[in-house]
N, C-alpha and C positions, 0 to 999 in steps of 0.2 A: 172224417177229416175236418176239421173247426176251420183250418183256413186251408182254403184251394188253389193259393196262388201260388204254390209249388207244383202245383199238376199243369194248370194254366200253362204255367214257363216250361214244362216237358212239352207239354199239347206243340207250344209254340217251336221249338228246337225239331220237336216232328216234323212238325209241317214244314219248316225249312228244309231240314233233310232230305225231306222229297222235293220237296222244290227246285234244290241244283239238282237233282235227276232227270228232271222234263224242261228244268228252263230254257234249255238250251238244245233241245231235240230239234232237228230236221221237221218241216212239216210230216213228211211221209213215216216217219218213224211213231210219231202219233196214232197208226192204223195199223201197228204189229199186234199180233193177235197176243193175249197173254192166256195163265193157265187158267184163267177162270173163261168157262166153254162159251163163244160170243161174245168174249168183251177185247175190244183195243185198247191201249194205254190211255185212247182220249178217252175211252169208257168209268175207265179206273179212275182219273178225276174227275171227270164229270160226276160219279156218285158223291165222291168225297163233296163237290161242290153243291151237291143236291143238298145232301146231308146236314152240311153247311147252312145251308139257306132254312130248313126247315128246323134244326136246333137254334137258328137266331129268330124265328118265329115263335117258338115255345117260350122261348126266355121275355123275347121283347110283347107280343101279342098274339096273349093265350087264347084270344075267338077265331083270331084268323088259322091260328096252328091247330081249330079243332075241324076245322074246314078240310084243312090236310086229312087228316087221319078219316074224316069221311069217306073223300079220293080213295086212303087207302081201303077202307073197309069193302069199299066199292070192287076194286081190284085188288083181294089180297093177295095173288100169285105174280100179279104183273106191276103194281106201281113202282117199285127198286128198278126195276128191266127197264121200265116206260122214261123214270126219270134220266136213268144212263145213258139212254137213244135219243135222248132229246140233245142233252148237253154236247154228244160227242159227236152231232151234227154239224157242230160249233165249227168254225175256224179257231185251231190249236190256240193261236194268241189268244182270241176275244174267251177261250174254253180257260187258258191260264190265269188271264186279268181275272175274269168274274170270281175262281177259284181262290184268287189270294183274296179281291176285293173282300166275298164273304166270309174268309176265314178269318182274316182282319174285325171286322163288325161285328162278328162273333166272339171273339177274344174281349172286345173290350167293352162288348157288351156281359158277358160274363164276369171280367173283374167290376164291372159295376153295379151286380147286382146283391143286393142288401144280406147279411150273412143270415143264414136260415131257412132261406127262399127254396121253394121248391117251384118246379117246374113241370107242366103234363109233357108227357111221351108216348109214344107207338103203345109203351108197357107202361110202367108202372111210373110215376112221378119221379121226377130226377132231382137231385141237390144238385148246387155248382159244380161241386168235383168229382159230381155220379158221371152228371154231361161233358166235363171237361175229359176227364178217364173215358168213356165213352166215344168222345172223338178222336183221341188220341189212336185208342185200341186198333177203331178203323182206319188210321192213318198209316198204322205201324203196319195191316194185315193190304192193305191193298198196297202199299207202299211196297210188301214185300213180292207182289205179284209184278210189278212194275221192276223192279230191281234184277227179277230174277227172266224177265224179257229180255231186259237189256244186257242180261251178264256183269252184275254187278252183283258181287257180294260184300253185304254190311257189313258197318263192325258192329256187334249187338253193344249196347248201355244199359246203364240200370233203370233206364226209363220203362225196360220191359217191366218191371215191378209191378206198371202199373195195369199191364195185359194180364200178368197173372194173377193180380187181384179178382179183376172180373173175372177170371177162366174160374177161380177158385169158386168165388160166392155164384155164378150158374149153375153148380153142380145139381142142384136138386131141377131145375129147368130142363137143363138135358133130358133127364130123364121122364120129366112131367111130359113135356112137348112130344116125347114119343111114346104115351098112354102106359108108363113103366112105371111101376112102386119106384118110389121114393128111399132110399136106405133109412133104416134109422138112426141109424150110428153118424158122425162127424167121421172121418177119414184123416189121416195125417198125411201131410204133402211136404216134402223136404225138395227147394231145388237150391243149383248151384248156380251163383248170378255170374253174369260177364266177368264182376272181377273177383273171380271165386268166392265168396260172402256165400253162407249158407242161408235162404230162407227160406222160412218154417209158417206152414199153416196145421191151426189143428192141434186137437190133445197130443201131447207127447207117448201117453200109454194106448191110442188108438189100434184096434186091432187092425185094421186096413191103412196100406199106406200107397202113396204113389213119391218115386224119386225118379231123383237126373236130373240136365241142363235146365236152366227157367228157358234156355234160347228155345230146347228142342219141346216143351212146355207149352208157350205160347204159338209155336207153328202149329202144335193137336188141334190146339181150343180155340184160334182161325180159322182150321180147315185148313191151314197152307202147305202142309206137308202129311203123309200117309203114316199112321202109326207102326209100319212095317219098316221106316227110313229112319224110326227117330230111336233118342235113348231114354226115352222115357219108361219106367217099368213098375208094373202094380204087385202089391201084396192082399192075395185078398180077393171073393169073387165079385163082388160088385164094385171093387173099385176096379178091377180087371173089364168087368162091363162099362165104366163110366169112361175109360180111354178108349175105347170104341166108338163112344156115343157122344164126348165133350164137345162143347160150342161154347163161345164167348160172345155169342150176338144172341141178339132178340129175332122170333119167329119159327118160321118151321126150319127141321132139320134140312141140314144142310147135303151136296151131294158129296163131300169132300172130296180129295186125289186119289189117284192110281196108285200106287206102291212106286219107286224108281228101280228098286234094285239094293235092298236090303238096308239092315240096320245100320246106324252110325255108332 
């Protein structure tokens, strides 16, 4: 992507989005448990706010952000958990205020950076609109844990495009992160966007494919919903294996959900 400031301006309608979700919550409603096992809604931003803080680190001051990543090397199983427990200790306001503060400082520390730039990460070095898409993705994916506390259900946008980007180019991660060959084939990915738009990844004559909603798409390759609930459907045995196993984030496999109660 040459210029990022189209991702940028999704990142930013993100983050809003979730923002009249929690701005206006009761203290006590901050401490509902959500689906992710141990965490309360102050938990859910408190990462995104962590996350925050540590991508405005990388962009702005790449010594101090290799500091971090020592932190995490130190604690590979517990730093994400450690930084959430921290934040969500917070009083809801001062957990809100800091959460916009850095997402603000982030944002415009990102349109301000010179085009080309790359950035260190947990992984692999990021471009602007690797890290802008990156935080978005997490926005959308804890966003959706929080919504579905509350009993709110989104309307999806074509901002998911940008979740299923990542879901897309992980594919070979997934599989790496859990000691699995690699396919060697590309795979073809046909989904349907919010506003029925078909989008396509991938050769056209691929023998493996995966189709369906990009909505029920991007809930796989979050983890936010159970492959048993969604309509997603593969052709093909390793892409059959790869919707079992997909992630859209950095690190070890994930525990993902339970099943609800069938297909959609």
């Amino acid at each position: 992507m040459s210029d990022p400031s189209s991702v940028i301006d999704d990142l930013h309608r993100e983050s809003e989005e979730l923002d009249r979700l929690v701005g206006e919550l009761e203290a006590g409603r901050w401490a509902l448990a959500t689906p992710a096992p141990g965490w309360t809604v102050a938990h859910q931003i408190a990462h995104l706010a962590w996350t925050d803080r540590s991508a405005l680190l990388a962009v702005t001051d790449a010594e101090a952000f290799a500091k971090e990543v020592e932190k995490a090397l130190a604690s590979p199983d517990g730093f994400v958990d450690d930084g959430a427990e921290e934040g969500a200790a917070l009083p809801p306001a001062r957990l809100l205020a800091g959460w916009r503060e850095g997402r603000a400082a982030l944002e415009e520390a990102l349109r301000a950076a010179p085009a080309g730039t790359r950035f260190p990460w947990y992984g692999p070095p990021m471009s602007v609109a690797s890290m802008a898409t990156g935080r978005l993705m997490e926005t959308w994916a804890h966003g959706q844990d929080v919504a579905d506390t509350l009993g709110v259900v989104r309307t999806p946008t074509d901002r998911l495009k940008h979740v299923v980007r990542i879901g897309v180019r992980a594919r070979d991660f997934a599989f790496g992160v859990r000691g699995l060959a690699v396919p060697g084939e590309e795979f073809r990915v046909e989904l349907v966007s919010p506003l029925g738009e078909l989008w396509t990844y991938g050769p056209a004559d691929a023998a493996q494919r995966v189709t369906g909603p990009a909505l029920d798409f991007c809930l796989l390759v979050t983890q936010r919903a159970n492959r048993a609930d969604l309509a997603v459907r593969a052709e093909g045995p390793d892409a059959d294996r790869w919707l079992d196993i997909a992630q859209a984030f950095a690190g070890p496999p994930g525990a993902g959900r339970a099943p609800q109660g069938g297909g959609r």
